[in-house]
PDBQT receptor file of N, H, CA, C and O in Angstrom, charges set to zero:
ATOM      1  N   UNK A   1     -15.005   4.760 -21.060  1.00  0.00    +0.000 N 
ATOM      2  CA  UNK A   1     -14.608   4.088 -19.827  1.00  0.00    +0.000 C 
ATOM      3  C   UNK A   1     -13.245   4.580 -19.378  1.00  0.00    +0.000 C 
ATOM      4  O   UNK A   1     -12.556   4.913 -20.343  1.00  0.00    +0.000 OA
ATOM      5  N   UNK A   2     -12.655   4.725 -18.214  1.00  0.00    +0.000 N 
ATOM      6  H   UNK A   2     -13.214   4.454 -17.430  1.00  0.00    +0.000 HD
ATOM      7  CA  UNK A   2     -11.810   4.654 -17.862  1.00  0.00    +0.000 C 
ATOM      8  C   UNK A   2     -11.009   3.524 -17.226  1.00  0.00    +0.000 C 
ATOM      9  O   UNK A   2     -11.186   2.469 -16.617  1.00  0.00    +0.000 OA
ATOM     10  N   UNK A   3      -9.778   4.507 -17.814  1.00  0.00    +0.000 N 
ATOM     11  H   UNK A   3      -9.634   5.364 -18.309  1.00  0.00    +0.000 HD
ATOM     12  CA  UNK A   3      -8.457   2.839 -17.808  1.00  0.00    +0.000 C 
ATOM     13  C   UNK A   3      -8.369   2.545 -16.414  1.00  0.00    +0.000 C 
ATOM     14  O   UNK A   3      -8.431   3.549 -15.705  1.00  0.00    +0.000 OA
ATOM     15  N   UNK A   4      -8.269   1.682 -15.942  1.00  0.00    +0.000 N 
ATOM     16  H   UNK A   4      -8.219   0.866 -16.518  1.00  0.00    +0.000 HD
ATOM     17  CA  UNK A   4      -8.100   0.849 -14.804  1.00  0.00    +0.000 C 
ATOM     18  C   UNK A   4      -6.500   1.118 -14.038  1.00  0.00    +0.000 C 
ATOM     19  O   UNK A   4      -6.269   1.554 -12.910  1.00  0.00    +0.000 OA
ATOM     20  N   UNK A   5      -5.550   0.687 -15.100  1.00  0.00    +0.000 N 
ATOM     21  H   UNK A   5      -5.737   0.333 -16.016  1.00  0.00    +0.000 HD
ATOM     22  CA  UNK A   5      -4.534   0.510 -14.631  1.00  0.00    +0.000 C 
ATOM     23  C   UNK A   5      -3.665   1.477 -15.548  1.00  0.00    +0.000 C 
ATOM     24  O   UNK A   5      -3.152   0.612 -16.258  1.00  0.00    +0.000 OA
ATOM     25  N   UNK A   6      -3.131   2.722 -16.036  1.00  0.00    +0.000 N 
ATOM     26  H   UNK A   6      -3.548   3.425 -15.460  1.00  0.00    +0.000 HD
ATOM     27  CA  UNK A   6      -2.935   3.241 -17.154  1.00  0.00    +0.000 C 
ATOM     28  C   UNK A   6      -1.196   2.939 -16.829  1.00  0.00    +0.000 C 
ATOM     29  O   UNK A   6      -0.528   2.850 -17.859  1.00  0.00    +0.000 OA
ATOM     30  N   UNK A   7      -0.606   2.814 -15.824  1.00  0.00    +0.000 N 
ATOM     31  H   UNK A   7      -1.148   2.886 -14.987  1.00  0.00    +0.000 HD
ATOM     32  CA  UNK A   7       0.586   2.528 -15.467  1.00  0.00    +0.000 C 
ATOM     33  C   UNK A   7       0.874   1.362 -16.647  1.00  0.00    +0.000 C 
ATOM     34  O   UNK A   7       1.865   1.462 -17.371  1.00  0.00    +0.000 OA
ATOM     35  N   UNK A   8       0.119   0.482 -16.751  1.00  0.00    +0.000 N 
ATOM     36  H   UNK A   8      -0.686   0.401 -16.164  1.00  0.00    +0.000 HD
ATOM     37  CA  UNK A   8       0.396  -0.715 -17.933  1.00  0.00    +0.000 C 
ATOM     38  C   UNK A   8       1.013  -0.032 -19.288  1.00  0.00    +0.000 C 
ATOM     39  O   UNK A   8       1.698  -0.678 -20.081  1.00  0.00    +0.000 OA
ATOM     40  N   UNK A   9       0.655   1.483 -19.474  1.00  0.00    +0.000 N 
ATOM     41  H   UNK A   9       0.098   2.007 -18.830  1.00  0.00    +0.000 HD
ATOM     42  CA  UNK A   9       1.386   1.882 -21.229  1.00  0.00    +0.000 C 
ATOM     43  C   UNK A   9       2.284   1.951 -20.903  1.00  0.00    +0.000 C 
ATOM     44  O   UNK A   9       2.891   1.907 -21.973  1.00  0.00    +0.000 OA
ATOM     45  N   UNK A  10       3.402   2.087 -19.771  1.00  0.00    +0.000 N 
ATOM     46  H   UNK A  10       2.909   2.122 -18.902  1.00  0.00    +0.000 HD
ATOM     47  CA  UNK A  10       4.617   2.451 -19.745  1.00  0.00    +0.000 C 
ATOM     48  C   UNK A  10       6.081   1.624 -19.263  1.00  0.00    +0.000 C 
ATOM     49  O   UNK A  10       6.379   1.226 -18.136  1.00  0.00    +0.000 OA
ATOM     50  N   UNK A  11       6.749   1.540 -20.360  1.00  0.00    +0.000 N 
ATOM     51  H   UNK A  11       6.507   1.863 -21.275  1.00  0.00    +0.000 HD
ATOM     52  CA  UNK A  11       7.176   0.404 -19.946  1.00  0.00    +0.000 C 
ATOM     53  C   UNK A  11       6.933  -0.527 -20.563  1.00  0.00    +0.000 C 
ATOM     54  O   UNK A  11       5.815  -0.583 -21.076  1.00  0.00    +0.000 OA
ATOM     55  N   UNK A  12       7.974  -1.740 -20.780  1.00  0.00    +0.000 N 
ATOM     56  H   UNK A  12       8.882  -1.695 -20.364  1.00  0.00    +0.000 HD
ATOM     57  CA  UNK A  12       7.724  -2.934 -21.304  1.00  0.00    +0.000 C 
ATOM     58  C   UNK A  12       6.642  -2.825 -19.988  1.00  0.00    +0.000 C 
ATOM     59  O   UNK A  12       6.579  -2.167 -18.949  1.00  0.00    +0.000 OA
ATOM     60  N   UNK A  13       5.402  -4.425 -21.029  1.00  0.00    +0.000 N 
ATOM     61  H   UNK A  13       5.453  -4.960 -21.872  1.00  0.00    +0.000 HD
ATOM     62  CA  UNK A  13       4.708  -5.014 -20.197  1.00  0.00    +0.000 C 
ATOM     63  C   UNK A  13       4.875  -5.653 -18.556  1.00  0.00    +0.000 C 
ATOM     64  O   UNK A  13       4.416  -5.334 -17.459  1.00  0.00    +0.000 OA
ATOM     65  N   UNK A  14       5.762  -6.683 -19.047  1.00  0.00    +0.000 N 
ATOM     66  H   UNK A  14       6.135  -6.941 -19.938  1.00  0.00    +0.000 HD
ATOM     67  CA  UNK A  14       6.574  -7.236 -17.804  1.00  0.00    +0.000 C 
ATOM     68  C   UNK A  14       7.235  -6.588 -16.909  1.00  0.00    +0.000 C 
ATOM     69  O   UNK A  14       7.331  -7.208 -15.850  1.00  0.00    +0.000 OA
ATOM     70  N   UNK A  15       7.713  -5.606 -16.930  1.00  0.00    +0.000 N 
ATOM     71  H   UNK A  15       7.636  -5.102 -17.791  1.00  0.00    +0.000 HD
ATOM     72  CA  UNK A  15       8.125  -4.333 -15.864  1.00  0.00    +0.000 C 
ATOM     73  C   UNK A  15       7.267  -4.539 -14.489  1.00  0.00    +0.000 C 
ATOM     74  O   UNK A  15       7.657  -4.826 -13.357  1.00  0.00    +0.000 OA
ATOM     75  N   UNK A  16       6.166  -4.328 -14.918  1.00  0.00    +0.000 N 
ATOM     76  H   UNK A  16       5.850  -4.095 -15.838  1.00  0.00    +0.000 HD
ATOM     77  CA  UNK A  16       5.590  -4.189 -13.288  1.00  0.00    +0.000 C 
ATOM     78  C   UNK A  16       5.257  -5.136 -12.811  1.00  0.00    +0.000 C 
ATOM     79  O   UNK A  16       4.664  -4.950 -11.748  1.00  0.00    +0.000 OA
ATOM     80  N   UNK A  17       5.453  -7.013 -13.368  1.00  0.00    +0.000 N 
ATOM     81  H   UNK A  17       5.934  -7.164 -14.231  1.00  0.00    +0.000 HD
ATOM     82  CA  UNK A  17       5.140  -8.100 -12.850  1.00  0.00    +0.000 C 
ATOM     83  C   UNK A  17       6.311  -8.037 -12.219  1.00  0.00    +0.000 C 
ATOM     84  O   UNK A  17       6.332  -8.307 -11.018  1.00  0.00    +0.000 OA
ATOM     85  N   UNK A  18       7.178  -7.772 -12.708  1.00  0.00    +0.000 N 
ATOM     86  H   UNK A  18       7.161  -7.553 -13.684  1.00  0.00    +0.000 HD
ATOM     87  CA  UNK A  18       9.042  -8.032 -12.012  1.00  0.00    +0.000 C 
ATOM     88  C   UNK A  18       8.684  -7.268 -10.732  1.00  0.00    +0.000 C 
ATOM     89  O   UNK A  18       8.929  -7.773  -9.637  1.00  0.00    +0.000 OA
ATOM     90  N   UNK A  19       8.093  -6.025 -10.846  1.00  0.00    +0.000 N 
ATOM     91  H   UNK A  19       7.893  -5.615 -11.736  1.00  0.00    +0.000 HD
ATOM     92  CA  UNK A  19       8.772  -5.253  -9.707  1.00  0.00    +0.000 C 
ATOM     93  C   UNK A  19       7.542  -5.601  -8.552  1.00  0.00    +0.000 C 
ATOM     94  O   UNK A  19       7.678  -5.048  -7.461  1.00  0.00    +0.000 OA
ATOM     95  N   UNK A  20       6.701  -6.231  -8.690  1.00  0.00    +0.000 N 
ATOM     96  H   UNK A  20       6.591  -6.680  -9.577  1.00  0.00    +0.000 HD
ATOM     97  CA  UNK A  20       5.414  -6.617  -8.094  1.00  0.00    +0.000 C 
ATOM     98  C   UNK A  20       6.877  -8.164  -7.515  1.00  0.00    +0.000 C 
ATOM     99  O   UNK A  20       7.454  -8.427  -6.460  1.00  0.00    +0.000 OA
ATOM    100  N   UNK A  21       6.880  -8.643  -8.644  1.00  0.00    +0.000 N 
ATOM    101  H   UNK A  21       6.411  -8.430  -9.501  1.00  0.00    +0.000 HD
ATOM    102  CA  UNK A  21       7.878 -10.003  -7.727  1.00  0.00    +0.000 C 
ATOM    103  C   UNK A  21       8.744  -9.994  -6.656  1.00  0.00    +0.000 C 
ATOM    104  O   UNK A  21       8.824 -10.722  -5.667  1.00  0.00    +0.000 OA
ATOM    105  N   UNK A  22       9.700  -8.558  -7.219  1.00  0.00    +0.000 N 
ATOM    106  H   UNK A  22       9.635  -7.967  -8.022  1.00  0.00    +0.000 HD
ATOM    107  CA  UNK A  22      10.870  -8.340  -6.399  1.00  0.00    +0.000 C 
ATOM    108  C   UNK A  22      10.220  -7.927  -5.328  1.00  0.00    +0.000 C 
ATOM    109  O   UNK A  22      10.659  -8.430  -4.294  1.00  0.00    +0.000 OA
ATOM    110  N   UNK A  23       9.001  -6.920  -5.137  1.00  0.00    +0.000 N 
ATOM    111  H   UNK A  23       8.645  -6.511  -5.978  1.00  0.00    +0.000 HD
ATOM    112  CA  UNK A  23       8.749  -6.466  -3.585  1.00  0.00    +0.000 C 
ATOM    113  C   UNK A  23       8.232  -7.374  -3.028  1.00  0.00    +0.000 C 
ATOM    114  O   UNK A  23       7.851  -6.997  -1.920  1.00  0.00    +0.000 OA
ATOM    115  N   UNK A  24       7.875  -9.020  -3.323  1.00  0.00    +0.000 N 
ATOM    116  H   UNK A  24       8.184  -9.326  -4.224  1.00  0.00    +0.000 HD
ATOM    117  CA  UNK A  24       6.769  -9.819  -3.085  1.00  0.00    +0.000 C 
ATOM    118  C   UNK A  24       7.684 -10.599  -2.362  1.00  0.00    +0.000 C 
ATOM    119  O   UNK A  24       7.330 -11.198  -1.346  1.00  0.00    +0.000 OA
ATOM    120  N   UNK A  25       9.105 -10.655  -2.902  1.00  0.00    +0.000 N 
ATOM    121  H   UNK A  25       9.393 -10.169  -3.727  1.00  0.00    +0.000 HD
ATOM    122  CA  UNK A  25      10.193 -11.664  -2.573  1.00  0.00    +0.000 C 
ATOM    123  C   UNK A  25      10.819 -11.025  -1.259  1.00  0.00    +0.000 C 
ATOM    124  O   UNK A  25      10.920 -11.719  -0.247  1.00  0.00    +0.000 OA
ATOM    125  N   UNK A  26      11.188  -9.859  -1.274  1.00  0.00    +0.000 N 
ATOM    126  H   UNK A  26      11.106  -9.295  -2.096  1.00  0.00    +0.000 HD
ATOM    127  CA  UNK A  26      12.198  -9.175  -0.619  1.00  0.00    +0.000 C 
ATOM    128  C   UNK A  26      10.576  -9.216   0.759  1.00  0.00    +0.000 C 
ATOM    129  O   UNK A  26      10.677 -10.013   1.691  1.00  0.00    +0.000 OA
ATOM    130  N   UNK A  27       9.832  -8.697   0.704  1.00  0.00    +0.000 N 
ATOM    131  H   UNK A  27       9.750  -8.049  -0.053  1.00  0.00    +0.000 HD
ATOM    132  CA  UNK A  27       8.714  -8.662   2.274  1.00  0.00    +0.000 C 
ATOM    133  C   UNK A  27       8.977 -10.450   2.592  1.00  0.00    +0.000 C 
ATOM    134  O   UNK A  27       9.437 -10.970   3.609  1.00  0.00    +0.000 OA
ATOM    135  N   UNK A  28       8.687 -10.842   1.823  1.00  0.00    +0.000 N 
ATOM    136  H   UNK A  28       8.314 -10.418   0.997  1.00  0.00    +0.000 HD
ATOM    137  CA  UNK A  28       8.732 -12.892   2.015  1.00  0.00    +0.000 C 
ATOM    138  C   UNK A  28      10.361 -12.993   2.918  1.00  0.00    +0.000 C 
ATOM    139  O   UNK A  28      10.535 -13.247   4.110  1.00  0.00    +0.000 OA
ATOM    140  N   UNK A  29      11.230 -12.740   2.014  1.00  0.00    +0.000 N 
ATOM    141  H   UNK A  29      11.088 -12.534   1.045  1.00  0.00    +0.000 HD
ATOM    142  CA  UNK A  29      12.528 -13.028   2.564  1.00  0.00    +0.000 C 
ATOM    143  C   UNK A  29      12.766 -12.354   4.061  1.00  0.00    +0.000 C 
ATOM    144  O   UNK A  29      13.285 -13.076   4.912  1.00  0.00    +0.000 OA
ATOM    145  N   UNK A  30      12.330 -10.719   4.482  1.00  0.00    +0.000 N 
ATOM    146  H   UNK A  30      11.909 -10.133   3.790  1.00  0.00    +0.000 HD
ATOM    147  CA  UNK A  30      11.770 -10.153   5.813  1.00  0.00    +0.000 C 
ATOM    148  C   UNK A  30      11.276 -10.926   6.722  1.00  0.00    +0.000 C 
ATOM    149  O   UNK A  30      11.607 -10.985   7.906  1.00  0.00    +0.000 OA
ATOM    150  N   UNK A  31      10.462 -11.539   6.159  1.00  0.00    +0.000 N 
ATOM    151  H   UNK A  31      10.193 -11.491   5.197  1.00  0.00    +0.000 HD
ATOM    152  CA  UNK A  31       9.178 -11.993   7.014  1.00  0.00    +0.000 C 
ATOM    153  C   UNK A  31      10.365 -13.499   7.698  1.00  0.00    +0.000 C 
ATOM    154  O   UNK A  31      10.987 -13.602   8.755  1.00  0.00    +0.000 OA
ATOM    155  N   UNK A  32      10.248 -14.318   6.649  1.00  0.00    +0.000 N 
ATOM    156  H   UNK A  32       9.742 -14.234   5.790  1.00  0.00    +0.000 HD
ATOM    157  CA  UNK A  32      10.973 -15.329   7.046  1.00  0.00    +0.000 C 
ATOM    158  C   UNK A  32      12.077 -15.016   7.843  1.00  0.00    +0.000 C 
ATOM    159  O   UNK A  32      11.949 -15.569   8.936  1.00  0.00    +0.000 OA
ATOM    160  N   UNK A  33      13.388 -14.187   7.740  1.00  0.00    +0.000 N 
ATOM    161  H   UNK A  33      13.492 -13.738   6.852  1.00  0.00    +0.000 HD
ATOM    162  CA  UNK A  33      14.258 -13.659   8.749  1.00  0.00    +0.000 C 
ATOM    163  C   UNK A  33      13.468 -13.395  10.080  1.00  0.00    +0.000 C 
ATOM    164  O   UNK A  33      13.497 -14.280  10.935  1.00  0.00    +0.000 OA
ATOM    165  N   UNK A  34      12.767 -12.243  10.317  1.00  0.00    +0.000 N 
ATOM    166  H   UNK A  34      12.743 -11.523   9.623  1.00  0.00    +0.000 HD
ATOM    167  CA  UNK A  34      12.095 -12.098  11.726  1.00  0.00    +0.000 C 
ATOM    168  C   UNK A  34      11.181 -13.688  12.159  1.00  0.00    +0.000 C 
ATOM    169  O   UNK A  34      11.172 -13.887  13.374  1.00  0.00    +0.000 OA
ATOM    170  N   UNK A  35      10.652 -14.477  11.544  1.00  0.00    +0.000 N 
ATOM    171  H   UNK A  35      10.660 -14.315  10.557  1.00  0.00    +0.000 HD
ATOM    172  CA  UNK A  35      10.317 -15.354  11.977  1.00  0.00    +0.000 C 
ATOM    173  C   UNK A  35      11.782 -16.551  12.534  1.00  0.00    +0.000 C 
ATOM    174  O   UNK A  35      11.941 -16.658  13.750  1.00  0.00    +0.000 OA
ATOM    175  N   UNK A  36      12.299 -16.986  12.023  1.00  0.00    +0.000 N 
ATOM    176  H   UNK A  36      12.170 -16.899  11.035  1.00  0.00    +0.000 HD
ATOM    177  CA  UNK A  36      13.847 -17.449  12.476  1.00  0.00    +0.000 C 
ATOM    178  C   UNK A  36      14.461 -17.083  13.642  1.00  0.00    +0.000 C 
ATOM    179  O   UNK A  36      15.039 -17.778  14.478  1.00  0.00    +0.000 OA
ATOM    180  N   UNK A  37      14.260 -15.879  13.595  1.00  0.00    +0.000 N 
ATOM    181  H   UNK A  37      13.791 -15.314  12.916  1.00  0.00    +0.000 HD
ATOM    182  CA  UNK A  37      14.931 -14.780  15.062  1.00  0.00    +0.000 C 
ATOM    183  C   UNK A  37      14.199 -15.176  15.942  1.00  0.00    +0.000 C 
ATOM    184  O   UNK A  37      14.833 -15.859  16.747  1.00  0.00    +0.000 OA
ATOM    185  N   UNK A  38      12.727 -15.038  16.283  1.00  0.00    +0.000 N 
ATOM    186  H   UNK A  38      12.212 -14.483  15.629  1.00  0.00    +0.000 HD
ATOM    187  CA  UNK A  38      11.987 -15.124  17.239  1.00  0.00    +0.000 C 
ATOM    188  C   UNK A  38      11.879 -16.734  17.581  1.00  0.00    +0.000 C 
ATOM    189  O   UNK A  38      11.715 -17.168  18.721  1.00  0.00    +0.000 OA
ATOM    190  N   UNK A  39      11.993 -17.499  16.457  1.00  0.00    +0.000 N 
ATOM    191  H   UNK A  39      12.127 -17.146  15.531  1.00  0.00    +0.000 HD
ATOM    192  CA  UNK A  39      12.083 -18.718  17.018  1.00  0.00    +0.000 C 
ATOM    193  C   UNK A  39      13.610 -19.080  17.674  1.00  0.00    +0.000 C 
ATOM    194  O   UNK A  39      13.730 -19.765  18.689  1.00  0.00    +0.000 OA
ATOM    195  N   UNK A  40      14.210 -18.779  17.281  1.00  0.00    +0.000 N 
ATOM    196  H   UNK A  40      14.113 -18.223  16.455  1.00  0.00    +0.000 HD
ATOM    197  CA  UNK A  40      15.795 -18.955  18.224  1.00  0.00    +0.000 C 
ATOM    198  C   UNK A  40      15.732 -17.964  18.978  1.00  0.00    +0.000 C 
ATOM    199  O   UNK A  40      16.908 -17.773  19.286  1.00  0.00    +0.000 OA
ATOM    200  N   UNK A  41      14.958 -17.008  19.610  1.00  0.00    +0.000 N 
ATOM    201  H   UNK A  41      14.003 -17.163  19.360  1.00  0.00    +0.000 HD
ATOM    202  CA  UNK A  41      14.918 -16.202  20.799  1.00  0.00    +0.000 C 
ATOM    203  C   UNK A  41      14.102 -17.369  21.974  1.00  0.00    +0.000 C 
ATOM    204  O   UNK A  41      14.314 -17.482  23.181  1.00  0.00    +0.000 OA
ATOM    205  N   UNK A  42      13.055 -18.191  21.032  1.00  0.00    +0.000 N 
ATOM    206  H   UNK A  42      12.883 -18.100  20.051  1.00  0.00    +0.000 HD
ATOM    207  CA  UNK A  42      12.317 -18.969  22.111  1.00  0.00    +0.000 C 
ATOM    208  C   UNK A  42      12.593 -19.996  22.458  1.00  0.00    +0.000 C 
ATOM    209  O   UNK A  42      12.090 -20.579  23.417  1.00  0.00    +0.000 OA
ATOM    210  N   UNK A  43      13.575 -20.464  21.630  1.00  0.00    +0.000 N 
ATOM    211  H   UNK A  43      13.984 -19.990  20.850  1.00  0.00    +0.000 HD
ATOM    212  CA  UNK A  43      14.419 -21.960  22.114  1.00  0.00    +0.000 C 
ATOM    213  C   UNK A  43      15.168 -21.626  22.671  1.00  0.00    +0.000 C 
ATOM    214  O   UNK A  43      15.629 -22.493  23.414  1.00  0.00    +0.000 OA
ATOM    215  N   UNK A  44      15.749 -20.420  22.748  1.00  0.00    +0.000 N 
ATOM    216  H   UNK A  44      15.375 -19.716  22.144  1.00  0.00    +0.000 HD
ATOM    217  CA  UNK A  44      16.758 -20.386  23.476  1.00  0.00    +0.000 C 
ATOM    218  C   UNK A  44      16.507 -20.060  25.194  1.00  0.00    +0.000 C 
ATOM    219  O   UNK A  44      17.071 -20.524  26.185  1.00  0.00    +0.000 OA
ATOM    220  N   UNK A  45      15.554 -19.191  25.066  1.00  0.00    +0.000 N 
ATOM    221  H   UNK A  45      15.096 -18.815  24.262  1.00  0.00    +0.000 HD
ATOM    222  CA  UNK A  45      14.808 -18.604  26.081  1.00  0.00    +0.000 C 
ATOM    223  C   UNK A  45      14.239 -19.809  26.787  1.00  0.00    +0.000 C 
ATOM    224  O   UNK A  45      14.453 -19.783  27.999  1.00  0.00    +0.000 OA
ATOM    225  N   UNK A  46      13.645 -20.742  26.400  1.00  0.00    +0.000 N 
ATOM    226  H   UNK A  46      13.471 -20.763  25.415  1.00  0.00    +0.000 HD
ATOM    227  CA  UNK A  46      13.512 -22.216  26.699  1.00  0.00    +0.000 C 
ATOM    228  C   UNK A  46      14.194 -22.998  27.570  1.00  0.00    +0.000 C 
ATOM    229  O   UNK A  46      14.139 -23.551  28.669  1.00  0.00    +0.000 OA
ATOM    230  N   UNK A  47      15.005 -22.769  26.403  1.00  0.00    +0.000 N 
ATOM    231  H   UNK A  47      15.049 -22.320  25.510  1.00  0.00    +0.000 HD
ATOM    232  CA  UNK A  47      15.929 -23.835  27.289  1.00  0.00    +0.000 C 
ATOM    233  C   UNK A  47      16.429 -23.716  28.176  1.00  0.00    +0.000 C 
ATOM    234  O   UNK A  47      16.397 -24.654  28.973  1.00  0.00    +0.000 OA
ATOM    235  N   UNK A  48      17.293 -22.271  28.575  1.00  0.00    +0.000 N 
ATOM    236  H   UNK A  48      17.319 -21.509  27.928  1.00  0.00    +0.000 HD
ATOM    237  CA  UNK A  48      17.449 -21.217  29.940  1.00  0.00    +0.000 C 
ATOM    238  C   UNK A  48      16.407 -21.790  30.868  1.00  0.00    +0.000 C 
ATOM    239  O   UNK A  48      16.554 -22.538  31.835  1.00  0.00    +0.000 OA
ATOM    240  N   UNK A  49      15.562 -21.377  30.460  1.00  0.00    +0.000 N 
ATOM    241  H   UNK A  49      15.443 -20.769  29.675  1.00  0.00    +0.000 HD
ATOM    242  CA  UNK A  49      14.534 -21.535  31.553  1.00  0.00    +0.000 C 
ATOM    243  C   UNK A  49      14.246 -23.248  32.475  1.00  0.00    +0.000 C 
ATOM    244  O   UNK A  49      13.809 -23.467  33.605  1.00  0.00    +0.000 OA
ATOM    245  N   UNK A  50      14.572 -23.900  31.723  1.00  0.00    +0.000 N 
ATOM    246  H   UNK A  50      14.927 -23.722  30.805  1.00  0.00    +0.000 HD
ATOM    247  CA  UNK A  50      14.321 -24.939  31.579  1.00  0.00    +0.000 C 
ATOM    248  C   UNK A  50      15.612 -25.973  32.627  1.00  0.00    +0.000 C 
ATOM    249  O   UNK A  50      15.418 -26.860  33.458  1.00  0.00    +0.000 OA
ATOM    250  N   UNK A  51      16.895 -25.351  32.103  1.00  0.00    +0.000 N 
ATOM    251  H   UNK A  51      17.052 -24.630  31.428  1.00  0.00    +0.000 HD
ATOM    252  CA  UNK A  51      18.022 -25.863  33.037  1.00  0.00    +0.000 C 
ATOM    253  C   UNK A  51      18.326 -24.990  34.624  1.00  0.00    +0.000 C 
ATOM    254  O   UNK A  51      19.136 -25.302  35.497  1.00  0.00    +0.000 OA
ATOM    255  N   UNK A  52      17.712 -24.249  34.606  1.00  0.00    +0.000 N 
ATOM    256  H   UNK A  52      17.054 -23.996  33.896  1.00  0.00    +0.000 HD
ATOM    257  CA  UNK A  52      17.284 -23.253  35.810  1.00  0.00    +0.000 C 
ATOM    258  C   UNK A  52      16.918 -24.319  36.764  1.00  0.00    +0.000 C 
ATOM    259  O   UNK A  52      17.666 -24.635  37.689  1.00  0.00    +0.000 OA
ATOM    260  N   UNK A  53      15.935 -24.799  36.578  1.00  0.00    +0.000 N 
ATOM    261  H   UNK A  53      15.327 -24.543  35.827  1.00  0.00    +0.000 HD
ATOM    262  CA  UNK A  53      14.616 -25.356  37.442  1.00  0.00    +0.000 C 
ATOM    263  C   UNK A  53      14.934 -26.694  37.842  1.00  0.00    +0.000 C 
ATOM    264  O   UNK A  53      14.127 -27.349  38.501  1.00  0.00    +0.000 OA
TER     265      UNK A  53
């Protein structure tokens, strides 16, 4: 059979759960920033709009 994942011999075990975490955290922490932005682009944009009228 062939190995599936052969990256697993190298390296402590836990190595690639960490680095699977850290890229899992750091896209999460991305994501959440651009979501924040766009919502204070639309409240703000809002509210502009809003004292206009």
């Amino acid at each position: 059979m062939s190995d599936k994942n052969p990256s697993k011999k190298h390296g402590k075990p836990g190595d690639a759960r960490e680095d699977r975490l850290k890229a899992a955290l750091k896209a999460n922490l991305a994501r959440r920033k651009a979501q924040a932005k766009a919502k204070a682009r639309a409240t703000a944009g809002g509210k502009a709009g809003q004292d206009e009228g």
